[in-house]
N, C-alpha and C positions, 0 to 999 in steps of 0.2 A: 568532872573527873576527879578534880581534889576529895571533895565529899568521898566520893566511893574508896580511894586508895585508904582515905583516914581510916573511913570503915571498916575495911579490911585487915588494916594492920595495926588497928586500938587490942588492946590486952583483951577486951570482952570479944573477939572475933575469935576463929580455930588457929590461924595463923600468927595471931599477931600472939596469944595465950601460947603455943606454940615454940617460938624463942623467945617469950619471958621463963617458960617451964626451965627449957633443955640450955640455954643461951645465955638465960640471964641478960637477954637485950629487950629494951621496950625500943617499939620502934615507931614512937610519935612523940613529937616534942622534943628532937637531939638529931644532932647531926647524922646518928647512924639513917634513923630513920628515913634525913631526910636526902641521904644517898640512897636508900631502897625506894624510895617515892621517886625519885626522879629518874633510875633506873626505867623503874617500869612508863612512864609518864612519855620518854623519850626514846623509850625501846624502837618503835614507829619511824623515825629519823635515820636510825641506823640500819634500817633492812634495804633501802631503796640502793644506794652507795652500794652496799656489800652485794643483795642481787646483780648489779651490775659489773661487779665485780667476777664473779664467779659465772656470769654468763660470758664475758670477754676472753674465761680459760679458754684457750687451744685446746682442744679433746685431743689430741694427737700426742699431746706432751703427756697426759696424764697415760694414755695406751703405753707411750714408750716408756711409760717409767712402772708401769704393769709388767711388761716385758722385759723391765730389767731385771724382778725379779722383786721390786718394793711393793712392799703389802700396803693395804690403805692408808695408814697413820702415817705410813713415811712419805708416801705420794702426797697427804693432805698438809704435812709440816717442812717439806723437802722443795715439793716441787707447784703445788694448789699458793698454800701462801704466800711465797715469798712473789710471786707472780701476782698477785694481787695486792701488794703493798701500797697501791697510792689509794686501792678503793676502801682500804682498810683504814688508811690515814685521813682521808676525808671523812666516812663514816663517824670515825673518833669525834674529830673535828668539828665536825655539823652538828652532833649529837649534844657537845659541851654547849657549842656556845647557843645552841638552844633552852640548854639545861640553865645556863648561866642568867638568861635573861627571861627565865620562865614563873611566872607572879603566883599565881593560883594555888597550884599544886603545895610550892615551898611554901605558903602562907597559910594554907591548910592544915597539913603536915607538919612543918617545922615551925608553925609559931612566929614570931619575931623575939626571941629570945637572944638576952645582949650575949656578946662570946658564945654564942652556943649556935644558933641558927639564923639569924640575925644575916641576910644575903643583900649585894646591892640592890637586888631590885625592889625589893622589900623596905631597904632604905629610902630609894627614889620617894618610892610610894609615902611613905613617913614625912619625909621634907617639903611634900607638897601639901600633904595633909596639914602641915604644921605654918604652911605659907612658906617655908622658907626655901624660894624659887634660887638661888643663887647656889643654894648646897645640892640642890637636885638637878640643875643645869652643869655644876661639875660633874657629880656621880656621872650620869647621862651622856655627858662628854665620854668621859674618860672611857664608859662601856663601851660605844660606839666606837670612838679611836683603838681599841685592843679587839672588837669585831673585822674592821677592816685590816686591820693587820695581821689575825690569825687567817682571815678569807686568803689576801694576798697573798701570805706563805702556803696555804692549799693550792692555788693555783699555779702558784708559780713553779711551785715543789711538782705537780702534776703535770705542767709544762715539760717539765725538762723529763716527767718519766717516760711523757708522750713521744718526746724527741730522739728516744732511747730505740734501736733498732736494732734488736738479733745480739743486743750488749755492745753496741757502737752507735756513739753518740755522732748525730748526722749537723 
């Protein structure tokens, strides 16, 4: 998948030639790029969350707010939304810290470039390549202890939206 995205958004492609023309951005070998790589990379991650989200709406709240007289964008920013915020926040969620510990793609695309693209996981990789099991068992630590703790605040944050009844907390 890395190969193809590189492909895709090197200066010799229509897209990538495309915002170096109008943009003035390359988007391989730099950070921008390597947020448009991972967008697309992790896009997949974020639809599961959010379908469930949007299938959990009450249709009934959506009619009633038809009939109060809100046209779509206000029913989709008013009343769709805000009703969907923990499926939203998890989506987020899931999506980073996939992004965060994702090898291929960001190695592809971004290179290991120092201050520029240069990502933990990409380090891991590096510290072990280099033998030095002691700097790769911290990175690797610390990723992991800041995985479970973003998990824990999803769940727990979803916990308590769960517990959430008609806007009274049970």
């Amino acid at each position: 998948m890395g190969f193809y995205i590189l492909v895709s958004l090197s200066q010799n492609s229509p897209l990538g030639a495309f915002f170096e023309e109008y943009f003035g951005l390359a988007l391989v070998f730099n950070f921008t790029g390597l947020v448009v790589a991972s967008c697309f990379y992790s896009l997949p991650f974020m639809v599961q969350p959010l379908q469930g989200g949007f299938e959990s709406i009450n249709k009934n709240i959506i009619e009633a707010s038809y009939i109060a007289g809100k046209g779509k964008i206000q029913t989709i920013i008013r009343v769709i939304l805000p009703n969907m915020k923990p499926a939203i926040l998890t989506a987020i969620i899931i999506t980073f810290a996939h992004t965060v510990g994702e090898f291929g793609v960001v190695l592809m695309v971004g290179g290991s470039i120092p201050d520029e693209t240069k990502v933990a996981s990409v380090a891991i990789y590096e510290m072990v390549e280099i033998m030095d099991y002691k700097g790769a068992h911290i990175y690797s630590a610390l990723m992991v202890l800041i995985s479970f703790l973003v998990l824990v605040g999803v769940y727990s944050f979803n916990h308590q939206q769960n517990k959430k009844i008609g806007g009274i907390v049970s």
